[in-house]
Structures are given as C-alpha cells and as structure tokens.
KEVEX-34294 format. One record per residue: residue in one letter; x, y, z of N, C-alpha, C in turn; residue number from 1. Coordinates in steps of 0.05 Angstrom, whole numbers, padded with zeros to 5 digits. Atoms other than C-alpha are relative to their C-alpha. Last residue first. Example, Ala and Ser with C-alpha at 12.3 -4.5 7.8 and 13.67 -1.06 7.14 Angstrom:
KEVEX-34294
   type     n_xx     n_yy     n_zz    ca_xx    ca_yy    ca_zz     c_xx     c_yy     c_zz   seq
      S   -00016   -00024   -00001    00273   -00021    00143   -00015    00022    00014     2
      A    00018   -00024    00000    00246   -00090    00156    00018    00024    00000     1
END
This chain:
KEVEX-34294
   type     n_xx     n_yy     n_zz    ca_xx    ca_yy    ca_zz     c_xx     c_yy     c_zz   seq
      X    00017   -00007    00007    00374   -00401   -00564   -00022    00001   -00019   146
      X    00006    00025   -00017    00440   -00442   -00577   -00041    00012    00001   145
      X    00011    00030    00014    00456   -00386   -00621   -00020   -00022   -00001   144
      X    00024   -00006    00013    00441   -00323   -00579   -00002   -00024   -00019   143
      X    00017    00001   -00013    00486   -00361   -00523   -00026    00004   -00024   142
      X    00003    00028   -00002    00542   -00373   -00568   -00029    00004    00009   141
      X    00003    00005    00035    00541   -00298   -00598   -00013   -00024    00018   140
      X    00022   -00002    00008    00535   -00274   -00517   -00009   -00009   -00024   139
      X    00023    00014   -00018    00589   -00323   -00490   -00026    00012   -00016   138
      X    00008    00031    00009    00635   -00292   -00549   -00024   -00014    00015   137
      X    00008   -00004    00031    00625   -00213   -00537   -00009   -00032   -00021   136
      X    00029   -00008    00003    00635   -00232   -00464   -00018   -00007   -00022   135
      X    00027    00028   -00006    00687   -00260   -00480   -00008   -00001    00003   134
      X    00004    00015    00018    00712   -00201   -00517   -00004   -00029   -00006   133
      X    00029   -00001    00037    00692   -00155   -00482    00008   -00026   -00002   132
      X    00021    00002   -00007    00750   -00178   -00420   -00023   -00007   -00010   131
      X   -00009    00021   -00017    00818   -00191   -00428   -00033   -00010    00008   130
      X   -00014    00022    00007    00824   -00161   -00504   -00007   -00021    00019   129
      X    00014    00012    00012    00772   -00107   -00486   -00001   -00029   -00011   128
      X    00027    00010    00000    00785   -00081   -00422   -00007   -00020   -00027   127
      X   -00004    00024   -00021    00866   -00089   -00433   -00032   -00008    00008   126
      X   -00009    00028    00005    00859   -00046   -00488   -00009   -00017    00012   125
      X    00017    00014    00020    00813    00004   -00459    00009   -00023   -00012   124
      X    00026    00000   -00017    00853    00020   -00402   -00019   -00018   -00007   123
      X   -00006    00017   -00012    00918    00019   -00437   -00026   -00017    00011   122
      X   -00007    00019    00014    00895    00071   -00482    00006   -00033    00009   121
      X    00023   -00002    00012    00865    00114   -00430    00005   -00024   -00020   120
      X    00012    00008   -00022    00924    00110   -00387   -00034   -00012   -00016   119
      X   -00015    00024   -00007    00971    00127   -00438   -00009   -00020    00015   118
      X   -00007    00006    00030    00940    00186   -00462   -00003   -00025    00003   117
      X    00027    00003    00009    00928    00210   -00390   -00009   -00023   -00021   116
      X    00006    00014   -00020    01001    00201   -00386   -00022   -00010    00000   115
      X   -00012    00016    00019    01012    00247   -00458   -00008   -00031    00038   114
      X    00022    00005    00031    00965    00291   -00419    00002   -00021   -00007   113
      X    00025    00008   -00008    01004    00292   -00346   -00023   -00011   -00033   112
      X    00004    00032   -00013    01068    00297   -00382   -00028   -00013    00008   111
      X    00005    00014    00027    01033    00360   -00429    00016   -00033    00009   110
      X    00026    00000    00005    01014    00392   -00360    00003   -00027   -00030   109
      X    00020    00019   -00019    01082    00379   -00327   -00018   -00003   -00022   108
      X   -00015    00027    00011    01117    00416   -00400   -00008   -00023    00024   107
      X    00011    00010    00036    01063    00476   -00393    00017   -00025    00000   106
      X    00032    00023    00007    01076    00474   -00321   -00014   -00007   -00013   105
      X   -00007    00022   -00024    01155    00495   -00323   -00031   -00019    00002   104
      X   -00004    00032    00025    01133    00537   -00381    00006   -00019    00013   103
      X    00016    00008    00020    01091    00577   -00339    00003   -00022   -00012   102
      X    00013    00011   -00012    01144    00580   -00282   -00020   -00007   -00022   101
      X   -00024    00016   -00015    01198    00613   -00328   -00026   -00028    00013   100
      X    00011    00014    00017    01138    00670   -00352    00016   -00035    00001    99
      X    00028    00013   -00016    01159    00707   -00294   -00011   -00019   -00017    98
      X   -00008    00022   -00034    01236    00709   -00308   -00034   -00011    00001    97
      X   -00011    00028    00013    01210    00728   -00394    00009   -00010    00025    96
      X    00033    00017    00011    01159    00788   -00349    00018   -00028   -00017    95
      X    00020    00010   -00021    01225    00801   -00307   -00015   -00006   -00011    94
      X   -00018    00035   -00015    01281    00805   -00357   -00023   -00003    00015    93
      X    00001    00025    00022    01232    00857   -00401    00010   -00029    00012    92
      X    00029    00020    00020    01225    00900   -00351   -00004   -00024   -00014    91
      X    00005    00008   -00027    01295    00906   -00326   -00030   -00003   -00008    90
      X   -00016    00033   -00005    01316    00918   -00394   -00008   -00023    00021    89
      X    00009    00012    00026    01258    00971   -00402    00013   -00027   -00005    88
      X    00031    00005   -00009    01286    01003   -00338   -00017   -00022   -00017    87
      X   -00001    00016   -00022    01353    01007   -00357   -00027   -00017    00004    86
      X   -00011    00022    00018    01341    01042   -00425   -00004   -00025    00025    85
      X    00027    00005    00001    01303    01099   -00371   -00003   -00032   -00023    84
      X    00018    00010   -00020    01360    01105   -00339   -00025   -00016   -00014    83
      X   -00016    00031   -00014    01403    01101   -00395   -00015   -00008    00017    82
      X    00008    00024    00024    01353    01161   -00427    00019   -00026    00009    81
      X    00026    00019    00005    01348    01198   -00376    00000   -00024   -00008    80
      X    00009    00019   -00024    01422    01205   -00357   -00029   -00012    00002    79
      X   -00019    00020    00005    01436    01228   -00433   -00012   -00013    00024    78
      X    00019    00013    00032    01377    01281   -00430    00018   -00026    00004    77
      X    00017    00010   -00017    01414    01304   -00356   -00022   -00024   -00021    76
      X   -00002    00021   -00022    01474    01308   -00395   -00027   -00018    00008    75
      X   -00007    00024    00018    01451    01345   -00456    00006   -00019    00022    74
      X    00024    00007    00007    01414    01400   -00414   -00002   -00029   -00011    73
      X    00011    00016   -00016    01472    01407   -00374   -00013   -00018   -00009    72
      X    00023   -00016   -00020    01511    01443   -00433   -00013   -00024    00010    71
      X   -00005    00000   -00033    01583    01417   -00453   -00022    00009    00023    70
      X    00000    00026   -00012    01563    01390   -00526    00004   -00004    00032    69
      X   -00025    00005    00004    01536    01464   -00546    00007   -00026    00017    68
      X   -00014   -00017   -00030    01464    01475   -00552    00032   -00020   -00010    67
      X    00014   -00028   -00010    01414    01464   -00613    00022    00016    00027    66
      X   -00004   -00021    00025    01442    01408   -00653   -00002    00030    00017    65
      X   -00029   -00002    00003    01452    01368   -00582    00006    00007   -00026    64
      X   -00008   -00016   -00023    01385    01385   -00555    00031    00005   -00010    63
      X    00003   -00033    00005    01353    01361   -00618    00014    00020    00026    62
      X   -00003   -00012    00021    01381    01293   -00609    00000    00032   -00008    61
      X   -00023   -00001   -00011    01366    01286   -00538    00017    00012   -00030    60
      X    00001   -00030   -00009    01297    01310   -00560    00021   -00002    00016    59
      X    00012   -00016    00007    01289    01252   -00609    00005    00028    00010    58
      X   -00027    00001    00021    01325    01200   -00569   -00004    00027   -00022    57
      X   -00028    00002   -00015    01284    01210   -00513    00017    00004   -00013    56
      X    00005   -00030   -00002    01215    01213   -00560    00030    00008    00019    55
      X    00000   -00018    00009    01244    01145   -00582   -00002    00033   -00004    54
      X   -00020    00002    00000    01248    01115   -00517    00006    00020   -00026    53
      X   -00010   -00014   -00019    01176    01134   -00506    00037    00006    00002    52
      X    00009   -00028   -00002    01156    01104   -00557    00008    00016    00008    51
      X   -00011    00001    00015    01192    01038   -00539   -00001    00033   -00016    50
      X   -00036   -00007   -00006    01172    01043   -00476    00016    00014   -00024    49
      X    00005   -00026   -00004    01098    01049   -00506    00023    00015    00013    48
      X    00015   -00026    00020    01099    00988   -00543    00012    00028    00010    47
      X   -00026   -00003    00019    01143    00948   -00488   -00003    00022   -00023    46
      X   -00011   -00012   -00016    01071    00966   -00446    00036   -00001   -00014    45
      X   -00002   -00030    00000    01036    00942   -00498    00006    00024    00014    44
      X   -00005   -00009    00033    01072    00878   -00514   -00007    00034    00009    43
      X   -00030   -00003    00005    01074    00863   -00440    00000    00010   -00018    42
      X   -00003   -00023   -00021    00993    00878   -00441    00029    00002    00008    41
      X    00008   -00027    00016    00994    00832   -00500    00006    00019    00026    40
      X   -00023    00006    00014    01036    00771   -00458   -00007    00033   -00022    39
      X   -00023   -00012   -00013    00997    00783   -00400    00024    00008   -00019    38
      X    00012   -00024   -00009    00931    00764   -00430    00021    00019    00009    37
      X    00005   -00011    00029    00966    00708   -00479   -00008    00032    00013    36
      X   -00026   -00006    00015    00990    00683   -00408   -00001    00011   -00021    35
      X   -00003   -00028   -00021    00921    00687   -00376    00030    00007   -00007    34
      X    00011   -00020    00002    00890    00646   -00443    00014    00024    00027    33
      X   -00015   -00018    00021    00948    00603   -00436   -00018    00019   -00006    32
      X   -00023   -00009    00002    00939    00579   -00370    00008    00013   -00023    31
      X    00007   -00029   -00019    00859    00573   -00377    00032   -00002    00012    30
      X    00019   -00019    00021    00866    00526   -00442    00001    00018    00019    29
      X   -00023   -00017    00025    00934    00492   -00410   -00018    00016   -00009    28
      X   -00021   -00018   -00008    00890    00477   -00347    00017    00010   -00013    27
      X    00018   -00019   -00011    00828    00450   -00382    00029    00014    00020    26
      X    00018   -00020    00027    00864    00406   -00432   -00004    00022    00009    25
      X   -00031   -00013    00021    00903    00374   -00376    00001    00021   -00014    24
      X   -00009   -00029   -00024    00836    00364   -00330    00033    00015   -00013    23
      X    00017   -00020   -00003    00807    00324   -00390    00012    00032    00013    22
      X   -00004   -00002    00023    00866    00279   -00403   -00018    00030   -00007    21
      X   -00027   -00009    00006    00873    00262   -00327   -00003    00019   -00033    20
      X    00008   -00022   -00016    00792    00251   -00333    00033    00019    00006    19
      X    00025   -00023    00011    00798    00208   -00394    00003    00017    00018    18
      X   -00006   -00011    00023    00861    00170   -00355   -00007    00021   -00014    17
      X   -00017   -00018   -00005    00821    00162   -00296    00017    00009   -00021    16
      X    00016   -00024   -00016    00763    00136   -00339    00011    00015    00010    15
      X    00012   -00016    00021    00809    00075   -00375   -00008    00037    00006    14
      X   -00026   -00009    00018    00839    00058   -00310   -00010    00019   -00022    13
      X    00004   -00022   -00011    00761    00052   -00273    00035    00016   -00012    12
      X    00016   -00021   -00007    00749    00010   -00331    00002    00025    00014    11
      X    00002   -00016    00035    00804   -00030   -00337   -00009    00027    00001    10
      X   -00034   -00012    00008    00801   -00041   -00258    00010    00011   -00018     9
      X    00009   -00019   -00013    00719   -00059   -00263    00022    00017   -00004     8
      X    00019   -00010    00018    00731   -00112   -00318    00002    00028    00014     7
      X   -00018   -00018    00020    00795   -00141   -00272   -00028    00018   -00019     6
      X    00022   -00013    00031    00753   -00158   -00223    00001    00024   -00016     5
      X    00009   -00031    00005    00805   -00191   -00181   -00020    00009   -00019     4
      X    00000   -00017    00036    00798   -00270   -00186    00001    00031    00017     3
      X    00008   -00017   -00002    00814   -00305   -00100    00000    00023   -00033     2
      X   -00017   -00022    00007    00829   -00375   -00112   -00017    00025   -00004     1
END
C-alpha cells in the first residue's frame, strides 16, 4: 500500500497558510495607507468646498441687504451657489461610489486572512498530532535504549 507523506502535506499546508496570512497583512497595510491618502485629500478638498460655500452664502447674503430682492445680482449669486451645492454633492457621492470597491476587498482580504488563519492552524495541528509526535516518541525510546 501506497502511504502519502503526510509530514511534507502538513507542512507545505501549514506554510501556505503563513504565506496567505502574510500576503493579507501586506495588501490591507498598502490599501489602506492609499485610502487614508485619498481619504485626507477628500477631507481637504470638502474643507475648501465648504469654505468656499460659505464665502457664497456670505456675499449672497450681503447682496440681499444691499440691493433690492428683484436685482440680477441676487439671482445669478442664488444660481452659483446650487450649482456650486450640486457639485460638492456630486463630489462627495463619487469619492463614497469609489471607495465601494475598497471595501469590497477589505472584506475578500480579511476572508483570505481568517482562511490563512485556518490553514495555518490546521496545518500545524495535523503535523504534530499525526506526525511529531511519533517522532517525538521513537526519539525518547531510542535515546533510552542507547
């Protein structure tokens, strides 16, 4: 009868696992560092909307103490500012759309891990219970007898 060599199998289980577990680590650490990078440069570009939205509101405001409610000036200030409200909406939905895919491979990456996990654990078990640890016995007996 043909034995497999199960010792090797464990082993090379065990190892893919570690290396699954490895390459997991190393794609969430350099996904979220370029997401953290995108996520401030969102922030400071919402920053400066926001700013910006205020100075809008500010000199739509003062247009409409200063001139009467039927002058252009107040319109065109009004059409800015929706437009420019628009914009910032439409901003905002696209960098939380683009970010969609991220989390889609943040929740793969942490299967692959918890897998890894699983693989590693298994790996080693089954090396030590089916394997070591007759080893572990043959060599006691042997250093006895000796």
């Amino acid at each position: 009868m043909i034995s497999l060599p199960g010792d090797n199998l464990y082993k090379f289980l065990a190892v893919a696992g570690l290396s699954i577990v490895l390459f997991s680590f190393y794609l969430l650490h350099v996904r979220l560092d370029r997401d953290w990078e995108r996520m401030i440069q969102a922030d400071k570009e919402w920053m400066g909307s926001m700013d910006e939205l205020k100075q809008l509101t500010r000199t739509r405001y003062k247009l409409k103490q200063e001139t009467s409610p039927r002058t252009g000036a107040i319109a065109d200030a009004d059409d800015e500012f929706k437009k420019r409200v628009i914009q910032i909406r439409q901003q905002t939905q696209g960098e939380y759309l683009s970010r969609a895919p991220t989390l889609r491979l943040f929740d793969e990456l942490q299967v692959a891990l918890y897998g890894g996990l699983l693989f590693v654990g298994m790996g080693f078990t089954l090396w030590y219970f089916r394997v070591q640890r007759y080893l572990d016995i043959a060599v006691k007996k042997q250093s006895m007898t000796s």
